[in-house]
N, C-alpha and C positions, 0 to 999 in steps of 0.2 A: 282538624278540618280548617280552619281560623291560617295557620301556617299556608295549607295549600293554597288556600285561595291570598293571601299576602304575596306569595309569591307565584302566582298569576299576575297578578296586579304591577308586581315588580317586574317581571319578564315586560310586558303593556308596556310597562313605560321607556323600558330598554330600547325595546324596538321605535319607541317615539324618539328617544335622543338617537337612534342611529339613524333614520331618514333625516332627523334634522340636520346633523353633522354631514351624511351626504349632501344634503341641501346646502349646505354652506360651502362644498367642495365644487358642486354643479352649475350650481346657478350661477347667470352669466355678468347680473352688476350686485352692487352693494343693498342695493331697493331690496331685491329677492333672496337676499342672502339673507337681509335681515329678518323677513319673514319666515323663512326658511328656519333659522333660528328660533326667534319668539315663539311662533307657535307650536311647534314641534317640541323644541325642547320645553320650554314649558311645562306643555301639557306632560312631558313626557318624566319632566322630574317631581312632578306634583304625583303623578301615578308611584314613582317610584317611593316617595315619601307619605303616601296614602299604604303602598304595600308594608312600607313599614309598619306603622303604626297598627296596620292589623294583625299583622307576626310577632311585635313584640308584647303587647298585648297591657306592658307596664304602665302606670300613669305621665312619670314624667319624661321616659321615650315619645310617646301619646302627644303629650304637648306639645314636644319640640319638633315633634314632624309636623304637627298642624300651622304651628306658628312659624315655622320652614315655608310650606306648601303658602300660608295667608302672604309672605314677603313676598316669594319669587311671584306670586300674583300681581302684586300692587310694582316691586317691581322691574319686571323683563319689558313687559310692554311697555312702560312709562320710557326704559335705557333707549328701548329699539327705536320706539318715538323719536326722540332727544339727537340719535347717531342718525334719524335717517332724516331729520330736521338740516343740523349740522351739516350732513353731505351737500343736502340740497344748496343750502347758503352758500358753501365754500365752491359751487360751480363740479361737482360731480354730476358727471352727464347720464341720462340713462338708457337702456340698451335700447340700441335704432330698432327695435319690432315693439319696443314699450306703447301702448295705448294711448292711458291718462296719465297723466300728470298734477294728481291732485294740490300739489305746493305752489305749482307755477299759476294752477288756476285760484287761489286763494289771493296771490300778489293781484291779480288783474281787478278783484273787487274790493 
């Protein structure tokens, strides 16, 4: 039972890294790509490494997915931060229908 449901879990998170990776194909600047990224795949390889750890059912398989799963947490979003930090700095524009601008509104105060 333990298996089937593992690999549920693993299929979940498949399907999370492949929107993500469309996401990164689609999306029109770097802003949404990264997002697109982060949270998608993220989420999607934390599932995958949660399916694990319930399929293989050993202690130190067990571990290494959790403490897999605890990095890519701490981290994807810290990179995606960091590169979408970095864009902004180095003068990468964002897409003409973009809203806000949270970086530029930071400079201003």
């Amino acid at each position: 039972m333990s298996e089937i449901v593992g690999m549920v879990i693993i299929a979940i998170g498949v399907v999370f890294d492949f929107f993500g990776c469309v996401g990164l194909v689609r999306f029109p600047d770097i802003y949404n790509r990264l997002q697109a990224a982060t949270k998608c795949v993220t989420l999607g390889t934390c599932f995958i490494l949660l399916g694990a750890l319930i399929t293989c059912g050993s202690a130190p398989t067990a571990t290494k997915a959790a403490l897999c799963a605890i990095f890519i947490l701490l981290t994807s979003p810290t990179a995606a931060h960091a590169l979408a930090r970095g864009a902004h700095l180095s003068g990468v524009k964002l897409w003409e229908k973009s809203v806000v601008d949270k970086y530029e509104d930071d400079k201003k105060h």
